[in-house]
Backbone as ProteinMPNN parsed JSONL, in Angstrom:
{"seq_chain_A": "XXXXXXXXXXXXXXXXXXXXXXXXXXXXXXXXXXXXXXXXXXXXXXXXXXXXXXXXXXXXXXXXXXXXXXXXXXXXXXXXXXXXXXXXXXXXXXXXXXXXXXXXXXXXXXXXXXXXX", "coords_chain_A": {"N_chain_A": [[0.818, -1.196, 0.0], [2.208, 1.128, 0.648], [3.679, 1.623, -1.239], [2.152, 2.163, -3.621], [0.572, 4.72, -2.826], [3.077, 6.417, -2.347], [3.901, 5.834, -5.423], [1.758, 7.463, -6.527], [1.789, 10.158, -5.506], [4.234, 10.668, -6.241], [3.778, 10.957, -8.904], [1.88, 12.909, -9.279], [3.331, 15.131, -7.888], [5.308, 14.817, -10.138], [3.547, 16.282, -11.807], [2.737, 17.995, -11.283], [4.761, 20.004, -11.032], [5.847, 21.336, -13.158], [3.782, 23.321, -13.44], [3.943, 25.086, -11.392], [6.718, 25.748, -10.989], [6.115, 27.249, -13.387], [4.495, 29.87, -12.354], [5.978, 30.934, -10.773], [7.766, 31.563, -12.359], [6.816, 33.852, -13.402], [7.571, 36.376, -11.684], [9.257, 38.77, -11.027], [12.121, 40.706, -9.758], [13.584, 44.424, -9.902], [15.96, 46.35, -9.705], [16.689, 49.962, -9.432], [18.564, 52.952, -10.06], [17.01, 55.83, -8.915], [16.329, 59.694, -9.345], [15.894, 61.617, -6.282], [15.26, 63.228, -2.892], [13.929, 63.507, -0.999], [11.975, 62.213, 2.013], [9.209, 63.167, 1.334], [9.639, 62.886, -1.762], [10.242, 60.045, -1.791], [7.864, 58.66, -1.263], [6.245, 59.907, -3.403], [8.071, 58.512, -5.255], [7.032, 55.77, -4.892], [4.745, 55.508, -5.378], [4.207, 56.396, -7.641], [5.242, 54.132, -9.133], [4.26, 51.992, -8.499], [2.306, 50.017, -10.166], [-0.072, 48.192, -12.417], [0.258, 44.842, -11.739], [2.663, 45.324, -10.28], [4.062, 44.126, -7.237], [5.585, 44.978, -5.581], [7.429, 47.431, -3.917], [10.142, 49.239, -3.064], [11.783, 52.379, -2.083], [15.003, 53.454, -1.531], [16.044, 55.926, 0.412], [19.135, 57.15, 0.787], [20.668, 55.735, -1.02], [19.371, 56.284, -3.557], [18.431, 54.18, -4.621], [15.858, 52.027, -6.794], [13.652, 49.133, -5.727], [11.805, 46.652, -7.274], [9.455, 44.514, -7.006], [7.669, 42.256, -9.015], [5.143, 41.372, -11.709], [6.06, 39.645, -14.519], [4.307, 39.136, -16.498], [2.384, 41.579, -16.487], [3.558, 43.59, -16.032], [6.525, 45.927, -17.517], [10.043, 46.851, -16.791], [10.5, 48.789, -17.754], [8.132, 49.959, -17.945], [7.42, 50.915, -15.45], [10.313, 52.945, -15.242], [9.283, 55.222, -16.954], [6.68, 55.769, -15.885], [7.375, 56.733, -13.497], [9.542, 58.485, -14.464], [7.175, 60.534, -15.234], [6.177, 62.21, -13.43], [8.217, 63.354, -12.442], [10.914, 62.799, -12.085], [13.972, 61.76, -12.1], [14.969, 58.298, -13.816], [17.416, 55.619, -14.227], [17.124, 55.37, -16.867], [15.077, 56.939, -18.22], [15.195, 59.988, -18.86], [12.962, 62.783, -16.49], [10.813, 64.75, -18.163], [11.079, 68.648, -18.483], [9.217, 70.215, -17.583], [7.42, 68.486, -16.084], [8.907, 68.152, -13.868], [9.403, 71.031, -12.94], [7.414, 71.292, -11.362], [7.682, 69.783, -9.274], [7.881, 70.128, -5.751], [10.323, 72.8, -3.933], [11.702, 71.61, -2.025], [12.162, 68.767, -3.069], [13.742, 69.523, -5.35], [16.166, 68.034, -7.41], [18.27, 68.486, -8.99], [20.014, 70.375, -9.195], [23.869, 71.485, -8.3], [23.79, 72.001, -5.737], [22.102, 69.785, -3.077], [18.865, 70.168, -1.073], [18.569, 68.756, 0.998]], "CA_chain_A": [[0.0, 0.0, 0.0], [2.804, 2.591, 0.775], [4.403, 2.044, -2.66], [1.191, 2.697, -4.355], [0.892, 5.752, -2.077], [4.596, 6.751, -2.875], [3.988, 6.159, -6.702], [1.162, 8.459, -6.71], [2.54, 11.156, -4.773], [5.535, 10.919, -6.922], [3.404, 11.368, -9.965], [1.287, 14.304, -8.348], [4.482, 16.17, -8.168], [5.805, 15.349, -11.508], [2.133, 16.577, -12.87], [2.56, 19.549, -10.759], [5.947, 20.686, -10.821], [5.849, 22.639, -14.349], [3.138, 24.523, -13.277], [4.613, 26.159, -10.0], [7.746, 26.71, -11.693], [6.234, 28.356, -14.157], [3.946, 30.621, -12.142], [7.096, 31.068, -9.797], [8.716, 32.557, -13.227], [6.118, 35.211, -13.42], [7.297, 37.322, -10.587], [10.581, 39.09, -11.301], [12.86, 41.658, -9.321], [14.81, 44.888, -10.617], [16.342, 47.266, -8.858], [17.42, 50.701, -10.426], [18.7, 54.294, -9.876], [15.634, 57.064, -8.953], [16.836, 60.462, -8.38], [15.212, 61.899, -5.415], [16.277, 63.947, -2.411], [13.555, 63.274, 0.613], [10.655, 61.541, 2.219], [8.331, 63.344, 0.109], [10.159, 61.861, -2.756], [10.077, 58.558, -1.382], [6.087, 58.523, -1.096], [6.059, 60.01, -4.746], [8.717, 57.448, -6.21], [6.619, 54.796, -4.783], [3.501, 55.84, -5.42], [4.724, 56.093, -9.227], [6.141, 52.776, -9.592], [3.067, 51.195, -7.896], [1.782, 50.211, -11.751], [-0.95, 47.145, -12.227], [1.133, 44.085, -11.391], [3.761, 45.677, -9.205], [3.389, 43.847, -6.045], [6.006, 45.6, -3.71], [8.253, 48.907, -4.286], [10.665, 50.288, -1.656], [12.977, 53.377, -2.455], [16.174, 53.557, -0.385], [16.639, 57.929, -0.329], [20.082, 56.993, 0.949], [21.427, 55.415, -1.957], [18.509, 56.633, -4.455], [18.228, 52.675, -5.07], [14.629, 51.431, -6.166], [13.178, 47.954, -5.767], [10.668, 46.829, -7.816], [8.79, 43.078, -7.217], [6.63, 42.734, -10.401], [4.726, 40.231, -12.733], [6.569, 39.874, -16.03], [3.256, 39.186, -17.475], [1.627, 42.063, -16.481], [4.014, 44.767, -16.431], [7.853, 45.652, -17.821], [10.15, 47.784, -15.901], [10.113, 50.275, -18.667], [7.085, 51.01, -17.843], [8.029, 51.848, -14.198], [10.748, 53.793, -15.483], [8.551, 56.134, -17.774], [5.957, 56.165, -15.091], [8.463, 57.553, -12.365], [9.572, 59.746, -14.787], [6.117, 61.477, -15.816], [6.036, 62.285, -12.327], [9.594, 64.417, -12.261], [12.0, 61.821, -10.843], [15.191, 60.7, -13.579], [15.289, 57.163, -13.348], [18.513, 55.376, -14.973], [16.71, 55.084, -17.999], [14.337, 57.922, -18.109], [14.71, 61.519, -17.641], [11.766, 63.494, -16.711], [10.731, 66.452, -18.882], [11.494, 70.036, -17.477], [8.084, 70.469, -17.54], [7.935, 67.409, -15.037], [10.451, 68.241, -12.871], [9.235, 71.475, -12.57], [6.283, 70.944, -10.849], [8.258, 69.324, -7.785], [8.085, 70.927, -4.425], [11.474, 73.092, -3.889], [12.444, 70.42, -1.231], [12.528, 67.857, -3.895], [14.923, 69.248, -6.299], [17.378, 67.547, -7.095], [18.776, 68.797, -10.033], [21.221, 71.582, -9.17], [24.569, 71.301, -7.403], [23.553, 71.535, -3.648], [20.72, 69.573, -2.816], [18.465, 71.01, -0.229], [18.588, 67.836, 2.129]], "C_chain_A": [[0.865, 1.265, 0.0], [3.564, 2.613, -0.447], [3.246, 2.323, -3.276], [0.853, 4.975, -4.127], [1.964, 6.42, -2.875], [4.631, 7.052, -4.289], [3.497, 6.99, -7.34], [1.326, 9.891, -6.544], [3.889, 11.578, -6.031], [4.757, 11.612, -8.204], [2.604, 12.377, -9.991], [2.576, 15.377, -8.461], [5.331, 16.387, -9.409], [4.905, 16.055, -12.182], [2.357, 18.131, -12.653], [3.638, 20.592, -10.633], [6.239, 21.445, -11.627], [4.935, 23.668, -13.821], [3.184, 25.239, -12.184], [6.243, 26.341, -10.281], [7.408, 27.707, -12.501], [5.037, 29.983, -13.355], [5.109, 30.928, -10.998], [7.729, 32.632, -11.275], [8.503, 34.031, -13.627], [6.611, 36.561, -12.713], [9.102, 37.429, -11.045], [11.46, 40.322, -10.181], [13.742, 42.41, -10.21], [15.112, 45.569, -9.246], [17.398, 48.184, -10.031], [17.808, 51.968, -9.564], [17.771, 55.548, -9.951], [16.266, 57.902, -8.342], [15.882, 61.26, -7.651], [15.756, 62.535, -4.121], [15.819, 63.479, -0.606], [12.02, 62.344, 0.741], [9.396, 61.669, 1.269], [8.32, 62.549, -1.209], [9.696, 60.501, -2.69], [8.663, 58.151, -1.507], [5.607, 58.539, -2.839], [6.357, 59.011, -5.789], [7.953, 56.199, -5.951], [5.373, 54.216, -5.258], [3.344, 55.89, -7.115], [4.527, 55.014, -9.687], [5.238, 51.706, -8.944], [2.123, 50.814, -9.061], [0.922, 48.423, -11.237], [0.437, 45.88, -12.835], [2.232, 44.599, -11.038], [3.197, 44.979, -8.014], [4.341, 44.316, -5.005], [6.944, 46.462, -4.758], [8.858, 49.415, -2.804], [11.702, 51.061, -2.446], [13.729, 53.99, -1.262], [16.361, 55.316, -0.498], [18.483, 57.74, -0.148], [21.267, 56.854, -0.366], [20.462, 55.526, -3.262], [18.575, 54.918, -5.026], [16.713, 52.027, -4.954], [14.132, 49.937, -6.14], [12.478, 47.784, -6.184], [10.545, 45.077, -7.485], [7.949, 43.337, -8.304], [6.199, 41.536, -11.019], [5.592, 40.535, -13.811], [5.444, 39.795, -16.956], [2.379, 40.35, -17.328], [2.089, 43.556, -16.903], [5.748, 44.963, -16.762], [8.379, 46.585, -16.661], [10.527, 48.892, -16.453], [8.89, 50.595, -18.677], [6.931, 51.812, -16.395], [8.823, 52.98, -14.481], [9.924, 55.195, -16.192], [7.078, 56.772, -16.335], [6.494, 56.935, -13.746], [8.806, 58.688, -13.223], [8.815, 60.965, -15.509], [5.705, 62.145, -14.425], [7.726, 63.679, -11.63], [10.375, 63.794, -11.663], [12.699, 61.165, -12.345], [15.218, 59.682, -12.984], [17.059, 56.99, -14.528], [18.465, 55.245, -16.56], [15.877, 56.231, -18.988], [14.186, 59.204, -17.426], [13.52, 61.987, -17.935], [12.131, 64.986, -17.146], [10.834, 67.207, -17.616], [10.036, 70.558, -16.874], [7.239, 69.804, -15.777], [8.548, 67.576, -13.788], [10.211, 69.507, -12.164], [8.113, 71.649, -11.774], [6.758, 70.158, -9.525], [7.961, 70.518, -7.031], [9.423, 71.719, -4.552], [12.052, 71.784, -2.665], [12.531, 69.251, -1.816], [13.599, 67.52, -5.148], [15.796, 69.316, -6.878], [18.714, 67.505, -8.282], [19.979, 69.578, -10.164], [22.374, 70.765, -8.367], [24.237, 70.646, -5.872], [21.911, 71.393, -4.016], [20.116, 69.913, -1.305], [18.604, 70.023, 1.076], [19.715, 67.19, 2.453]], "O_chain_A": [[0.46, 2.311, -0.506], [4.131, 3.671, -0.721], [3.574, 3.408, -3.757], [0.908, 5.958, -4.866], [1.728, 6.927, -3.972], [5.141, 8.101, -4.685], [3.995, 7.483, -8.352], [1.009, 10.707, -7.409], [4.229, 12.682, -6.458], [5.086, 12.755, -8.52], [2.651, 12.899, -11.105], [2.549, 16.363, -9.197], [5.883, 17.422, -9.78], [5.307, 16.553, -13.234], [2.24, 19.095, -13.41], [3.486, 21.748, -10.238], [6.906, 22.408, -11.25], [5.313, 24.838, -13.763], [2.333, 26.119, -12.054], [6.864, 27.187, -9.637], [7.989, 28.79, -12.556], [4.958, 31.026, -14.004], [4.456, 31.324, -10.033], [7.948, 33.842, -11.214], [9.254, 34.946, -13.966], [6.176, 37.661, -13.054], [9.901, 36.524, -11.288], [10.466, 40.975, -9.864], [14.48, 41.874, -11.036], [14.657, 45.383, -8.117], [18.228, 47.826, -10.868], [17.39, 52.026, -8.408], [17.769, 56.241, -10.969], [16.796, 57.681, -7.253], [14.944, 61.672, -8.333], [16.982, 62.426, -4.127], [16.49, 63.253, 0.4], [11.257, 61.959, -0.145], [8.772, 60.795, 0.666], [7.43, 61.828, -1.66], [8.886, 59.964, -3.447], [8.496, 57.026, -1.98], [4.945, 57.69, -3.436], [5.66, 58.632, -6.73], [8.156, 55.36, -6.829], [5.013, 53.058, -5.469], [2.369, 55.409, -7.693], [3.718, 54.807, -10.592], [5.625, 50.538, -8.932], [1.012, 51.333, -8.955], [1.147, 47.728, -10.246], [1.197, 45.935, -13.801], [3.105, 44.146, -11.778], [2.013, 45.145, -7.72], [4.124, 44.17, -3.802], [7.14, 46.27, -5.958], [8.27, 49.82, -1.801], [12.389, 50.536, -3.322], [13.321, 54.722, -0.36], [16.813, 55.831, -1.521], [19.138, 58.256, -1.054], [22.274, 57.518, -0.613], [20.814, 54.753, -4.153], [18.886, 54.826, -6.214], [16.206, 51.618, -3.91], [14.582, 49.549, -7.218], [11.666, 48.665, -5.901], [11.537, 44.388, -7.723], [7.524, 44.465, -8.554], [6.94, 40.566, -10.856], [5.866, 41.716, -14.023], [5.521, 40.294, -18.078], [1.418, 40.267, -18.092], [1.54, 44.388, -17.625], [6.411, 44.077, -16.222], [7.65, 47.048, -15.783], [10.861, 49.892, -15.817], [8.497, 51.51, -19.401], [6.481, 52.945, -16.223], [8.361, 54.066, -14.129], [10.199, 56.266, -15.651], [6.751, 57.927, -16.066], [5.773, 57.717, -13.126], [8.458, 59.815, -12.871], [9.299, 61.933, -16.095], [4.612, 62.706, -14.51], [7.919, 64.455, -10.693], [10.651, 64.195, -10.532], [12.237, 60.463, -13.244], [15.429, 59.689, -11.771], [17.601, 57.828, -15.249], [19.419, 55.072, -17.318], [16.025, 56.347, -20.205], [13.646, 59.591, -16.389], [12.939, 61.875, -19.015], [12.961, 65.851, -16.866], [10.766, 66.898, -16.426], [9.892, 71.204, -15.836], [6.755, 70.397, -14.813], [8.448, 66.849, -12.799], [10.57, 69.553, -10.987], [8.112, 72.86, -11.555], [5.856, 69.994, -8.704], [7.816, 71.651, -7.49], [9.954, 71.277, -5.572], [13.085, 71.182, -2.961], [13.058, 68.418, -1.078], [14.065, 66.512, -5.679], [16.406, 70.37, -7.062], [19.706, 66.78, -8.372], [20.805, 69.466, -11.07], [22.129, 69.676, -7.849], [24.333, 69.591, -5.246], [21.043, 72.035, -4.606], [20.92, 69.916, -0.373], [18.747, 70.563, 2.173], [19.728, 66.414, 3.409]]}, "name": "protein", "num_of_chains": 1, "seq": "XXXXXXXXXXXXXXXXXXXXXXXXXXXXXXXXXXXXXXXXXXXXXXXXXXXXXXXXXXXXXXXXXXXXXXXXXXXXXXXXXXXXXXXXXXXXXXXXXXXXXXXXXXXXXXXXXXXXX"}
């Protein structure tokens, strides 16, 4: 009885093992360069990059480093980038128009020499 058991089981997991790899493969990580200066920022850059299938976003202000968790099927991370930067925040990929940019708070930016924070 426990090899029957055993054989089934075994074949249960070969049946099932493509399809939780492949919904495993769905879910991707980047991590990029957002420039940004303060908390405010941080709320903004997140709040950006929060796109349908993003499922987590943290932005380090320290090291302007952002995290992105994400579906690959749902969304790229060029579209994060573009969406951060319609918002006034250069990503590594995407600068935001002046237009963009201008529309920040003065405690956000981060464009000149000395930054305010």
């Amino acid at each position: 009885m426990k090899i029957i058991v055993n054989i089934i089981l075994a074949a249960l997991l070969f049946v099932c093992s493509p399809a939780l790899t492949q919904a495993q493969s769905k879910i991707d990580t980047t991590t990029f360069h957002v420039d940004g200066v303060c908390n405010t920022c941080k709320e903004r850059i997140e709040r950006a990059a929060l796109l349908r299938g993003v499922k987590y976003v943290e932005w380090e202000k320290t090291s302007e480093q952002l995290t992105v968790v994400y579906r690959n099927d749902k969304v790229k991370p060029d579209d994060v980038h573009i969406s951060i930067a319609s918002i006034g925040h250069d990503t590594e990929k995407v600068k935001a128009s002046d237009e963009a940019y201008s529309k920040l708070p003065d405690c956000c930016l981060y464009r000149s020499d000395i930054k305010k924070h």
